[in-house]
C-alpha positions, -999 to +999 in steps of 0.1 A: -534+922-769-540+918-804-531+886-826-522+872-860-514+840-874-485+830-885-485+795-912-457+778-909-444+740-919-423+725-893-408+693-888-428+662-877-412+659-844-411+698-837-449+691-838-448+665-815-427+685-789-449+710-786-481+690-783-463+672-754-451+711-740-489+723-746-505+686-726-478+691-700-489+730-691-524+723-698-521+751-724-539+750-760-515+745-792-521+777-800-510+791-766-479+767-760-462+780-801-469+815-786-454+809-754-423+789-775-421+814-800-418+841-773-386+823-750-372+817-782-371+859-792-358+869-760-331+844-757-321+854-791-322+890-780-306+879-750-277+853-771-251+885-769-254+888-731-257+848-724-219+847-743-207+871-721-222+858-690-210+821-700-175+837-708-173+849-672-183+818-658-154+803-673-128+825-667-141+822-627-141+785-631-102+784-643-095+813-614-115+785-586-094+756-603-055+779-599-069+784-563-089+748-552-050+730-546-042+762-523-078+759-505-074+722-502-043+726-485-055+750-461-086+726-453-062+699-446-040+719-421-071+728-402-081+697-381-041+702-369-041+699-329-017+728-323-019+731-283-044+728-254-071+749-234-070+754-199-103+734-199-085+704-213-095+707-247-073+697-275-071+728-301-068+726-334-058+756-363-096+758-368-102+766-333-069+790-335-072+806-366-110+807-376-132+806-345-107+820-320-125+807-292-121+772-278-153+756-285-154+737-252-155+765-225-151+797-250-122+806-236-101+833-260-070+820-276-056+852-295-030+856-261-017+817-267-011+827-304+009+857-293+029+836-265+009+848-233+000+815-220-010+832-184-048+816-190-033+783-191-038+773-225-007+758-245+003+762-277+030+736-290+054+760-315+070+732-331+035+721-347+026+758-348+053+774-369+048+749-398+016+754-396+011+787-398+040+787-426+017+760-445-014+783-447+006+819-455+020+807-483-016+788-498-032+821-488-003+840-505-010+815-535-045+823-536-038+859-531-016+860-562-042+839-584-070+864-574-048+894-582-036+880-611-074+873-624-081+909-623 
């Protein structure tokens, strides 16, 4: 690669910087302002697509904050003890509605959610119909925040 110099008068503390850039890579002076010089052209080349990228971040940032209250409901409904395994096991809506095992003796719970309690688990409606009522309607919520971000 071929060189040239470029003279130029910076500021006094511009000078200091990248002495301190050059010591800290263990780069010569000459090295570190071409190094500088070169991460400064591309991110200026680049400035057009950093906008857009940083745009985008926001706009998913306000689409996380319409959606966090809906999450952190759903969060809070999960520890919910909504019935109990044949092993003895207390089940909550995590068990139930994420893992869909008991995590005790892996027994399968998607009969007890449909009302086939013939394995011996127990599901108490009363807690369950709430529950599930709770989380449709964040999940609707979050549903309609996502489609209306599109």
């Amino acid at each position: 690669m071929s060189t040239t110099t470029i003279y130029a008068r910076i500021p006094e503390e511009l000078k200091g910087a990248t002495d301190a850039y050059a010591a800290d890579r263990g780069m010569t002076l000459a090295n570190a302002v071409a190094d500088l010089l070169g991460r400064g052209m591309e991110a200026a080349a680049n400035e057009e697509s950093v906008k857009v990228l940083e745009a985008r971040a926001q706009e998913l940032q306000r689409e996380l904050d319409q959606v966090r209250p809906a999450l952190d409901a759903v969060c809070e409904r999960l520890p919910q003890v909504l019935g109990k395994c044949r092993c003895g096991r207390e089940l909550t809506g995590e068990d139930f509605l994420i893992k869909g095992v008991c995590p005790q003796c892996k027994s399968g719970l998607t009969g007890a959610l449909a009302g086939s309690a013939e394995n011996g688990t127990s599901v108490n409606r009363n807690e369950l119909t709430p529950f599930l009522a709770g989380v449709g309607i964040a999940l609707a919520v979050i549903f309609i925040a996502y489609s209306s971000g599109k």
